[in-house]
C-alpha positions in Angstrom: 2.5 8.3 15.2 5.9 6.8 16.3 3.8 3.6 17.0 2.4 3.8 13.7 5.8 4.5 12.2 7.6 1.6 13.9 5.2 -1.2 13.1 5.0 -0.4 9.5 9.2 -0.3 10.0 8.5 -3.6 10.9 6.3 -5.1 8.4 8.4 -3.8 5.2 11.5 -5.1 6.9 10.4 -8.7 7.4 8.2 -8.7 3.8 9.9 -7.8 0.3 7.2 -5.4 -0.6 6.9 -5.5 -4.6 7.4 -1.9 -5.8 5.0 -2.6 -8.6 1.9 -1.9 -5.9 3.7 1.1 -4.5 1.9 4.8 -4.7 3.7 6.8 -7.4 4.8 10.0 -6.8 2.3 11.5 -8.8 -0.6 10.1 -6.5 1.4 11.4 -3.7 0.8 14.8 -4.8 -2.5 14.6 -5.7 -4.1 13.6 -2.5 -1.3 16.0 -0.6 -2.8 18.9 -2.6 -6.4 17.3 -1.9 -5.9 17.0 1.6 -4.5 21.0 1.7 -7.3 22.0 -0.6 -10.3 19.8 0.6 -11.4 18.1 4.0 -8.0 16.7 5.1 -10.3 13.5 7.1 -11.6 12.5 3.9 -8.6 12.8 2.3 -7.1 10.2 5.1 -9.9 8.0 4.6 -9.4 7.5 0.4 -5.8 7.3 0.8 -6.2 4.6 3.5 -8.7 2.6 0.9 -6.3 3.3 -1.7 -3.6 1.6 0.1 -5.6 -1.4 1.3 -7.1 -1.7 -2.5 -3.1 -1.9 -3.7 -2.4 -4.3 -0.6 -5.4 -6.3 -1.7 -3.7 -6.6 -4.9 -0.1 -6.8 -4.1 -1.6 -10.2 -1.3 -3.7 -11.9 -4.9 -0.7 -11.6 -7.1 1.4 -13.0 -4.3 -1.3 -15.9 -4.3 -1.5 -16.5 -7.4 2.0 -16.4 -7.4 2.9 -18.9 -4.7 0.3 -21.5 -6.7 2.1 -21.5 -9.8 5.4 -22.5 -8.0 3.3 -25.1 -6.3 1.7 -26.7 -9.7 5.3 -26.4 -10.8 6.9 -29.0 -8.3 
């Protein structure tokens, strides 16, 4: 987990993360109180898809982002 732990450390240090794709706190406690009600593995699982569904859309706004700069120089 300290593995884990220090390359994510890494990541969010070297990339601004916009806080706009960010889990709210109330998603937090819904899939912490699925994963103590319900199968904690799937639990994991959705939150990992959740997370790469908001990084998906945190990279095409960057994307579409970075064009428009472009097609304004």
């Amino acid at each position: 987990m300290d593995k884990i732990k220090r390359y994510v450390d890494r990541f969010i240090k070297k990339v601004k993360a916009n806080s706009r794709y960010d889990m709210s706190v109330l998603e937090w406690k819904i899939l912490a109180q699925e994963a103590i009600s319900g199968d904690i593995l799937n639990t994991i699982g959705v939150t990992f898809n959740f997370g790469y569904i908001k990084g998906y859309k945190a990279a095409i706004a960057e994307m579409k982002k970075s064009k428009g700069s472009k097609n304004q120089s």
